[in-house]
C-alpha positions, 0 to 999 in steps of 0.5 A, a space after each residue: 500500500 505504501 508503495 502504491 501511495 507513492 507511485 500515485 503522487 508520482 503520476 500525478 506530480 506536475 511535471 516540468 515542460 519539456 524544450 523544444 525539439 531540434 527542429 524548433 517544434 513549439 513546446 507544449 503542456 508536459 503530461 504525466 507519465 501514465 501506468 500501464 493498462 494492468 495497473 501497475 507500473 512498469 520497472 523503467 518507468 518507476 526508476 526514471 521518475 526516481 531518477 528524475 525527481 527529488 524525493 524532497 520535492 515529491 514528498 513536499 509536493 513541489 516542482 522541480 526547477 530546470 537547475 535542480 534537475 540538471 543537479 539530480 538527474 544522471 550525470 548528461 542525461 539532462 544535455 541530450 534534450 534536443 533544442 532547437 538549432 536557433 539555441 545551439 553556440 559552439 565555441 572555442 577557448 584561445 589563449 596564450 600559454 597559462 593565461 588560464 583556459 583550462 581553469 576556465 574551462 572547468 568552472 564553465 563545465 561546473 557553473 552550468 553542471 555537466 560535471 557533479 562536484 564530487 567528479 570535478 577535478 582541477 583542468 578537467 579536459 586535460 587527461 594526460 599526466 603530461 598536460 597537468 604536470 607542465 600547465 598546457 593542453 596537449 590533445 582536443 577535448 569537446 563537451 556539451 553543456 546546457 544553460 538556461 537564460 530567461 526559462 529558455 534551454 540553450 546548448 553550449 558546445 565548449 572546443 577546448 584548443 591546446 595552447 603551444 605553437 607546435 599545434 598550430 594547425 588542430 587550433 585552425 580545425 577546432 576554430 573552423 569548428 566553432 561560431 565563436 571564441 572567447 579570447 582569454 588574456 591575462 590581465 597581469 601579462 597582457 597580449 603575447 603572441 601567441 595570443 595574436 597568432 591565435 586571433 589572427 586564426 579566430 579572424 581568417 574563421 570570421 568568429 565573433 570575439 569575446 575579449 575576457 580579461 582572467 586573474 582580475 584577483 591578482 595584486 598585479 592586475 591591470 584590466 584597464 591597460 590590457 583592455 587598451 592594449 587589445 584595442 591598440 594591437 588587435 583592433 576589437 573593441 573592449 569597452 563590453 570586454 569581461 573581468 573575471 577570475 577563473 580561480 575565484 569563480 568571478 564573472 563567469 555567468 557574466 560569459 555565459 549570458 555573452 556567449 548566448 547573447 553574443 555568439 550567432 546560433 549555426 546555419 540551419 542546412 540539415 537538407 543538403 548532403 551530410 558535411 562533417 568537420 573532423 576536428 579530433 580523434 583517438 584511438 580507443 582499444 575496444 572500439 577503434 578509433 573514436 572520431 570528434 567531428 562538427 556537423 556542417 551541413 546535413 545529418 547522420 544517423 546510427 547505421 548510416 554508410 559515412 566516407 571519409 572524403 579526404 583518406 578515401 575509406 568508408 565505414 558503417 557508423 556503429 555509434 554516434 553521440 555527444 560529449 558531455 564531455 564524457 560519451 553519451 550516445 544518441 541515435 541522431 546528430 543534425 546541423 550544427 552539432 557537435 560529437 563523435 562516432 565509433 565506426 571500426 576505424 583501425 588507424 587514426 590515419 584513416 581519420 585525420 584533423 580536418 578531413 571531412 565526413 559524407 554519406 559514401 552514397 549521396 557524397 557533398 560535392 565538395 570538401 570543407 576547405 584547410 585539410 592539410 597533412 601533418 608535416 613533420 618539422 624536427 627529426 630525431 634518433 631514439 635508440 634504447 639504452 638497453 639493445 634487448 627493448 628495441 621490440 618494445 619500443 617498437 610496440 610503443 611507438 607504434 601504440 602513440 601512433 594510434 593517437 597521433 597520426 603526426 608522429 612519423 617513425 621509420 628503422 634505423 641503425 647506428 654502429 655506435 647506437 645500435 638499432 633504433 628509429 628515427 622519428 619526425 614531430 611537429 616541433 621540439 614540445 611534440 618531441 619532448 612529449 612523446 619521448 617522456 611518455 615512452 619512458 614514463 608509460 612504457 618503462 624505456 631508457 632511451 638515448 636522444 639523438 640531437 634534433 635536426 629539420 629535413 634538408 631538401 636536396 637537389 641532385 645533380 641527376 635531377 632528383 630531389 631527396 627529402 634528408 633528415 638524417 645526416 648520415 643520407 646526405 649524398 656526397 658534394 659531388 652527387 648534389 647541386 644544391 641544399 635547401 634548408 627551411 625557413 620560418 618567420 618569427 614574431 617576437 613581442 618584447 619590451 622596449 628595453 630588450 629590442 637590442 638584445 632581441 636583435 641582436 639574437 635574430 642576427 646570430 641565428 642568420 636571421 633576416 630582418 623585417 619589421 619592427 612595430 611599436 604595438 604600444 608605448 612599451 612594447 614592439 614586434 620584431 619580425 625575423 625570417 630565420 632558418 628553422 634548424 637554427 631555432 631548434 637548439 636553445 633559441 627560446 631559452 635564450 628568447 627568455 633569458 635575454 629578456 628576463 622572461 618579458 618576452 613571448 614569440 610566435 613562428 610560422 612556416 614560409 618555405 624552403 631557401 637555398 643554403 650554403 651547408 655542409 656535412 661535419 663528421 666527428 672522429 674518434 679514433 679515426 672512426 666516424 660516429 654516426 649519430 654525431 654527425 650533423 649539417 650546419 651552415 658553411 659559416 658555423 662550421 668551425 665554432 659548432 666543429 670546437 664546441 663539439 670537440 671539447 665537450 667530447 674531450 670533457 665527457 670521454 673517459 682517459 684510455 690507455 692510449 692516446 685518443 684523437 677527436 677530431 670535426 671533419 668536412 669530408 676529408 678536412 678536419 677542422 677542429 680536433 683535440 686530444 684526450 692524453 692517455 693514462 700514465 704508465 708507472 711501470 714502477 709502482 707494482 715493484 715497491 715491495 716495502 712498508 705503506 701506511 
């Protein structure tokens, strides 16, 4: 009978409406679930409506409030309510590196409940070790979010971005993904530059930019300057620009209402053919590779035949769903939404950041623009301390390549090192990254060769070789010329370390451009210099010349002719192969000594005299000496008394 009592109330509670559906059909009057013709209510009816309802509120007789059931419902089920496309934003976070993206990301995701309190961790859609431990965001993360402003349901779709340079081009995918993005600058840093370059990609995308002023809380906080900084060097205007601390929880309703009021709805194109946006993807050890994706044009449905316009491959879509940000599925995604499908995919390869999704039978007739290839820029050599975990290296490799497809590997072999691989990455982060993974995750000792950029060489027989190890460098008489990539770097400085800065560019055969006053105190220095010459130590000395003020920003302009020459290390008259390395004709000598007399600091004395020697061809250049140990052939004769 009590049971009875309570399922009576259950069914006669009055129930809150529910949204709108996708297509913008009108709400109207909720009615009560009913029982079943017998009488007794089903099973799964009875836990939705627990589920559901709080008990206070269904003892007490009252209504349930849209928050209040986003609080008690299960974790996402609240998010699925379809709404209609008018009520849908899709934006992206972009900012300079630690200016607080990921922070405000988590306190979005809490304010609006997609992630309970108990769940709720510190950077939240950074996963990886990594990304905690250094402060960045290294892979792509989505999750909905829904919010209500004035009674009216509205899904948000967050697109977190990583921060570093190295990931240039998945930023570009993710802010073609979106409508708009909030432009988070620290109040106490100002504008970096990567926070211009970032901008500069938000504007090519046609965004709507909401400028956010972060770490208002700060005692070295200055809103108004940074406010009068964007509008001087980006050009937005900042007199609506929000102060908050994404620390202490400050303004962020305040962003939220901006990024509804703020950030157009998407177009409504559900009746042309299916055009999806890759902006992400994984590989899942259960399900294959898990693709995140933005719906352009069209829609899909679980079970429909997808192709993949740019890799050719098609395959059955076995899942579909949303991120909220943990996977919820559903059985149909429409125009302007984002999620993700699980279809058997083996190899991220097959899915790559920007390829677009069709119906392999009635294909889009055209692509969406800005799929490029993932270029490898920085080569290095991995070889394992211990030659017997070369198959486990192997393994792992070949693991990380399930998740990054801009990874590149290949086997090589040194008579010094052993048996190894060389490896190709996006940039010096992406390296260090991968390499402390593979000694974190996997348990390897790995020796790091010094990194170097591919060489283009043109051959005298007309061929035109792509070199990235030193060791495949064709001999001077094979080869007519090398060509060596250049980049353009934008350096933001104050004033008082232009000199030093300049100073930098020339050292590292860098071309000067430009130079702009951004503001009073600050300038953009523009150099065009040779990559290789940035992949040493040019930040660190970036900062410690500029005690730590300064921020840069590069981008890739081509490939230039070069006067290069190949310089051998000799010990004991045997060439060691992976010391081997292509340097400009001028550095020759300077790099040929520095290498000698660290060699001659490391190497432990012989028995015998031990020559090192920096060669080009058949010149030595640079050369040093290790003495051999001293001989007392006297010593083992003394037979008297020591103490």
């Amino acid at each position: 009978m009590l049971m009875a009592g309570n399922f009576c109330r259950l069914a006669n509670f009055p129930w809150p409406q529910p949204a709108a559906n996708h297509r913008g059909a009108r709400r109207g009057s909720c009615s009560p679930w009913r029982f079943p013709s017998d009488g007794r209510p089903s099973e799964p009816w009875a836990f939705r409506c627990l589920r559901i309802a709080r008990p206070s509120a269904i003892s007490q007789g009252r209504s349930v409030s849209c928050r209040a059931s986003e609080i008690t419902a299960d974790p996402g089920q609240d998010r699925l309510m379809k709404v209609p496309i008018a009520n849908i934003r899709n934006f992206c976070i972009i900012a300079h590196i630690d200016h607080g993206k990921s922070t405000l990301a988590d306190k979005l995701l809490q304010l609006t409940g997609t992630i309970q309190k108990r769940e709720m961790k510190e950077q939240f859609l950074d996963n990886m070790d990594l990304e905690r431990e250094r402060g960045i965001t290294i892979k792509l993360q989505a999750a909905r979010m829904r919010y209500v402003l004035e009674s009216e349901p509205y899904c948000l779709n967050l697109i977190d971005t990583p921060g570093h340079v190295d990931f240039s081009y998945e930023v570009s995918r993710s802010l073609a993904a979106c409508e708009g993005a909030l432009l988070v600058v620290d109040a106490s840093q100002g504008v970096e530059a990567q926070t211009l370059a970032n901008v500069y990609l938000a504007l090519e995308n046609n965004l709507e930019i909401i400028p956010v002023l972060n770490k208002i809380d700060l005692p070295g906080a200055e809103p108004d300057r940074v406010s009068r900084d964007i509008e001087e060097i980006i050009g937005l205007d900042c007199s609506d620009a929000i102060h908050c601390s994404a620390k202490e929880g400050i303004g962020i309703t305040d962003i939220l209402n901006a990024i509804i009021t703020r950030i157009p709805p998407p177009k409504d194109t559900a009746g042309s053919p299916l055009r999806a946006l890759i902006f992400d993807s994984y590989y899942d050890p259960y399900k294959g590779v898990i693709v995140y994706f933005r719906i352009v044009d069209g829609t899909i449905k679980k079970g429909d035949r997808i192709y993949f316009m740019a890799s050719g491959k098609d395959y059955v879509a076995d899942e579909i769903g949303v991120l909220s940000p943990n996977q919820l599925p559903v059985n149909e995604l429409y125009s302007g939404e984002v999620g993700y499908i699980s279809a058997s995919i083996r190899s991220v390869a097959d899915a790559r950041v920007g390829d677009t999704i069709t119906h392999f039978r009635r294909r889009a007739e055209s692509s969406l623009p800005g799929y490029e290839e993932a270029r490898s820029m920085v080569f290095c050599g991995l070889f394992p301390v211990d030659a017997d975990q070369f198959p486990e290296l192997r393994d792992a490799l070949e693991k990380l390549q399930l998740n990054d497809a801009a990874l590149k590997f290949e086997p090589e072999s040194s008579s010094a090192m052993g048996f190894g691989f060389r490896c190709g990455f996006l940039g010096l982060l992406h390296m260090e990254i991968v390499q402390e993974r593979l000694e974190r995750e996997y348990n390897l000792t790995l020796i790091t060769t010094a990194p170097s950029v591919v060489y283009r060489v043109n051959c005298i027989n007309g061929d035109t070789i792509d070199c990235s190890n030193p060791t495949l460098l064709p001999e001077p008489g094979k080869r007519s010329k090398i060509e060596e990539p250049f980049v353009k770097i934008e350096m933001l400085t104050p004033k008082e370390y232009i000199g030093s800065l300049m100073e930098l560019g020339q050292e590292r055969r860098g071309e000067f451009k430009q130079m702009n006053f951004i503001t009073e105190n600050r300038a953009s220095i523009i150099y065009e210099l040779p990559l290789a010459e940035m992949v040493g130590d040019f930040f660190d000395q970036l900062k410690s010349r500029s005690k730590g003020y300064a921020s840069m920003e590069y981008t890739f302009v081509g490939y230039r002719e070069s006067e290069l020459v190949k310089l051998d290390i000799h010990i004991n008259g045997e060439p060691v192969e992976p010391l081997a390395t292509i340097v400009h004709k001028d550095k020759a000598y300077a790099v040929g000594r520095a290498l000698t007399q660290k060699l001659k600091e490391l190497i432990p004395r012989q028995m015998f005299k031990l020559p090192i020697q920096a060669c080009i061809g058949s010149k030595v250049i640079a050369s040093e000496s290790l003495s051999a140990i001293r001989k007392d052939v006297l010593s083992k004769c003394y037979g008297g008394h020591t103490q």
